[in-house]
N, C-alpha and C positions, 0 to 999 in steps of 0.2 A: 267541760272543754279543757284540754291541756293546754300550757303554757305555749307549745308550737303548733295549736290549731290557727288554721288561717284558711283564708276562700279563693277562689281562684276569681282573677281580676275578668269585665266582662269584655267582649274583643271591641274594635275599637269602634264599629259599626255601634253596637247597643249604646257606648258610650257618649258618642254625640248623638244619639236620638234623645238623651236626658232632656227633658224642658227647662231653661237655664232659668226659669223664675219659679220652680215650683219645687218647695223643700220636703214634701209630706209624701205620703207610700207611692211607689211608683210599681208598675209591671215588670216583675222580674223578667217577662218574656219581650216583651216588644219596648221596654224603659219607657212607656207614655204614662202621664201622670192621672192615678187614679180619682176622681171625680166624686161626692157626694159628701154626706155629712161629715164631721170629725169627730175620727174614735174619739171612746170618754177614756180617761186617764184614771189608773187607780189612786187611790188617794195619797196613800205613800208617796206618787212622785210626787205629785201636786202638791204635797209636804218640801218637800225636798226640793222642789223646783221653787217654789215660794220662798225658802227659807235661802237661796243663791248659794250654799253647799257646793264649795270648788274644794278637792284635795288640793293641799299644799306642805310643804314642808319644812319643819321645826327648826333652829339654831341647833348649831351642831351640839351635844354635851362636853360635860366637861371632860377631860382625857383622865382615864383610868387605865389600868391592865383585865382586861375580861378572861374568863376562860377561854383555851382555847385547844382543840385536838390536832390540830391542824401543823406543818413544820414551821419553824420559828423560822427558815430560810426563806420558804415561800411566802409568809406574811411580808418579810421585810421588800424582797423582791415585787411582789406587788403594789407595796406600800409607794416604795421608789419612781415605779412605772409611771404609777396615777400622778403621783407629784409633778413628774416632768412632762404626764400628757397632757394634764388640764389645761394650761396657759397655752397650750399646740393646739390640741383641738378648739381654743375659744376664740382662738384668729379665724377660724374657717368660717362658711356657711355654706350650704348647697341646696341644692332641688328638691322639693318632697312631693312624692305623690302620694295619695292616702285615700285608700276605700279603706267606707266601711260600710257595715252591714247588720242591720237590726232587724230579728226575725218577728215575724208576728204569731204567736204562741196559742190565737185563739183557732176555730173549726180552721182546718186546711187550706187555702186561698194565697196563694204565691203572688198575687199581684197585690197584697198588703204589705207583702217586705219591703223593709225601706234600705235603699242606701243613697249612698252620698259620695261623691268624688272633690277631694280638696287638694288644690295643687299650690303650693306655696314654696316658700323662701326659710329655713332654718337654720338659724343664726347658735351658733354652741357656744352660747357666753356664760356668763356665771355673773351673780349679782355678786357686788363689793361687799369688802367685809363681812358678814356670818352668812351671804346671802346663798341661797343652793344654788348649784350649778343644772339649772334647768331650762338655760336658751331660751330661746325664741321665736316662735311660729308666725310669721308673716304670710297672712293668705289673701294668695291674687284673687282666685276663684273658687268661687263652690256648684258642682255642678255644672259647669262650664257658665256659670255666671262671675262676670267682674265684681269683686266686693272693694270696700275700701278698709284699709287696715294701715296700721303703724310702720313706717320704714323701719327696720334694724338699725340704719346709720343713725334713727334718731330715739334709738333705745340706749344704743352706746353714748350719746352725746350728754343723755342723763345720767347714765353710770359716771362720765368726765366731772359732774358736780358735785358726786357724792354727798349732798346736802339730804336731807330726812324729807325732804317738798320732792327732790327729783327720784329719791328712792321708792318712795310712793308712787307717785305716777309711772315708774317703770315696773313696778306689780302692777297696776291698775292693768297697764299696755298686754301684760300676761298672762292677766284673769279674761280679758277682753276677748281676744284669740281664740278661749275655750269656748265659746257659745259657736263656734262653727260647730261644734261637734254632737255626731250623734249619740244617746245615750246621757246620763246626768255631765251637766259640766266637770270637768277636770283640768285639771294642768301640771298633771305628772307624767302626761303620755308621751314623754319625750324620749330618743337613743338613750341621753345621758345619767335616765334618771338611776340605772344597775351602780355607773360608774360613781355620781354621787353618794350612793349609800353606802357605798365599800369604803369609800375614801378614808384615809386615816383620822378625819376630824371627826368621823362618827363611829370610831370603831370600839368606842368604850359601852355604847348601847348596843353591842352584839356577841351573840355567841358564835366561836368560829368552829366547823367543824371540817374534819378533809376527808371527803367522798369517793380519795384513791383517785387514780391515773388513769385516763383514756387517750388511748393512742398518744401519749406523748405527754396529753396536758392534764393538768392538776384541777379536779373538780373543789370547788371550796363551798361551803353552805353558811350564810350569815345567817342565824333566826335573835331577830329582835327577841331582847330581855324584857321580861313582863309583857302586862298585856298593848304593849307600845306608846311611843312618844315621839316621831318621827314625821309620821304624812296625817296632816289632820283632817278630816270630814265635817268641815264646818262645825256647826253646834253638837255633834252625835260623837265628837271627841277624832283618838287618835285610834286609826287601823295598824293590828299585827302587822310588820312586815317580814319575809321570807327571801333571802338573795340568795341566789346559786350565780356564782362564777365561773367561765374555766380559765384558767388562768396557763400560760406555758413556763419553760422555766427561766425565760430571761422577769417572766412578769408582767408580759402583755397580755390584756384580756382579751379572748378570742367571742367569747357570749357571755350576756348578763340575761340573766331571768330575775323576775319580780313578781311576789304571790303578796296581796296584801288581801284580809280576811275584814268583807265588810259588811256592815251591820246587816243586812240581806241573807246573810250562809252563804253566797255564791261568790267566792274568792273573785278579782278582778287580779288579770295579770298580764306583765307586759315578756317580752322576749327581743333582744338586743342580737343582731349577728356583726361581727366587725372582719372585714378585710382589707387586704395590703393595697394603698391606692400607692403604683408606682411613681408618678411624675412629684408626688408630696413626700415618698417617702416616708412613710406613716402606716398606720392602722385606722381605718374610718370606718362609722357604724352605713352599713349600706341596706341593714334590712331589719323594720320594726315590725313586730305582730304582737296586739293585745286581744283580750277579754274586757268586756266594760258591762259594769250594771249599768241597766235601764229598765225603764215600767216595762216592755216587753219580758223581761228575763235576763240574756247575757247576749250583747250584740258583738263583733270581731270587727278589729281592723287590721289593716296590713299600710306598711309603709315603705317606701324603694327612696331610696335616697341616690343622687347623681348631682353630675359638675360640681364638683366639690373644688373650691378657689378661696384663696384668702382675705380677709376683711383686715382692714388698714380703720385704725379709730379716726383717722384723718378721712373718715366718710368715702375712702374709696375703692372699689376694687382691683386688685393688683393681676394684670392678666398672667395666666400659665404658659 
């Protein structure tokens, strides 16, 4: 599956037929939930699932000069971008809507596919000091079920402490969020995470290379040095990671792709698209699509991002 595979969402009839209590295969054709024993799981996940395996990621290294092919204009202009977008895009939050889709890989039977509809609230914040910029996924529903999850307003309130007690519990809040998800838990599956790994505090763990010009903008290629130290896989260590940018020539990122090579052979990858939101006057990420292991194989999701508004640390939001 390439980096821009993605599934077409189901209309909106199927969608509320989903049974809002029921999380296991449903009918790809009528969305009623499938009935009878539960598949047995190969051991591997059951490994993996046992062992609560969330990717996350490492303190940035320490800064060096790496190789790089790439123009010394375009690095810095980039470099620039991100610096002045981070703190812009971390006031924001917006709407997320997010299918996914987990195929069933055994004899043919389409009414084993599983997916899942998660509508939530994603907050682009960055933890303090070394912390990654990997936001916040506040989810109302899943399936058109009400779930209960952590406000954003009171994720930010823990960053306000910056104490070692509140920085833990605001991982805790972000490890937490990942168990909506189909396929092994994560918590890299965010817009931000192209932009974090480019960012100049980790650019001494990459090779840069330049992929030449399309239409205008500058393809840039990051591949992680050695065999990586960046996004960890719980106990089985740290995954290769692979960034492709395109970057324009003031510096702003138009798409981020993300290949990370994991223990499996079957690469997990994400895909970032960003457009001009006029009334913010800005660049927002408006569309995510991943690959994800799971005991199935490789399941996809897709994410649309909208109402994108400002977050105020004063717990409140600032109308448009």
């Amino acid at each position: 599956m390439t980096p821009g595979a993605h599934t077409r969402d189901r209309s909106s009839s199927d969608r509320n037929s989903v049974p809002p209590r029921h999380y296991g295969p449903v009918n790809a054709v009528t969305g009623r939930a499938v009935r009878g024993r539960r598949l047995a799981q190969p051991a591997l996940c059951l490994a993996l699932c046992a062992a609560a395996l969330i990717p996350t990621l490492a303190a940035p290294p320490q800064q060096t000069s790496p190789p790089s092919t790439a123009p010394t204009s375009a690095i810095a202009a980039l470099d620039a971008y991100l610096t002045e977008y981070e703190p812009t895009l971390s006031a924001l939050v917006a709407d997320e809507r997010f299918v996914q889709k987990e195929p069933y890989l055994g004899p043919y039977n389409p009414a084993l596919n599983m997916e899942r509809l998660l509508l939530s609230e994603m907050a682009f914040l960055r933890l303090p000091g070394d912390g990654a910029w990997l936001g916040h996924r506040r989810v109302h529903s899943v399936n058109r079920k009400a779930v209960s999850d952590v406000d954003p307003r009171a994720l930010v309130a823990l960053f306000g402490e910056g104490s070692d007690a509140a920085m833990d519990a605001a991982r805790a809040i972000v490890e937490t969020s990942s168990a909506h998800h189909l396929g092994l838990p994560r918590t890299v599956n965010v817009p931000t995470l192209p932009l974090e790994l480019v960012h100049p505090r980790r650019r001494s763990a990459f090779d840069v290379e330049d992929a030449g010009v399309e239409r205008g903008v500058r393809r840039l290629v990051f591949r992680e040095r050695g065999a990586g130290a960046i996004v960890r896989f719980g106990s089985l260590g740290f995954l290769h990671t692979t960034v492709t940018v395109w970057v324009e020539p003031g510096g702003a990122v138009r798409r981020g792709d993300v290949e990370l090579a994991t223990p499996t052979g079957r690469p997990a990858t994400l895909r970032v698209d960003f457009e001009w939101h006029g009334p913010l006057k800005m660049l927002v990420p408006v569309r995510m699509r991943e690959t994800f292991v799971s005991s199935r194989g490789t399941g996809v999701g897709d994410a649309r991002y909208s109402n994108f508004r400002r977050f105020e640390v004063a717990a409140r939001l600032l109308p448009q």
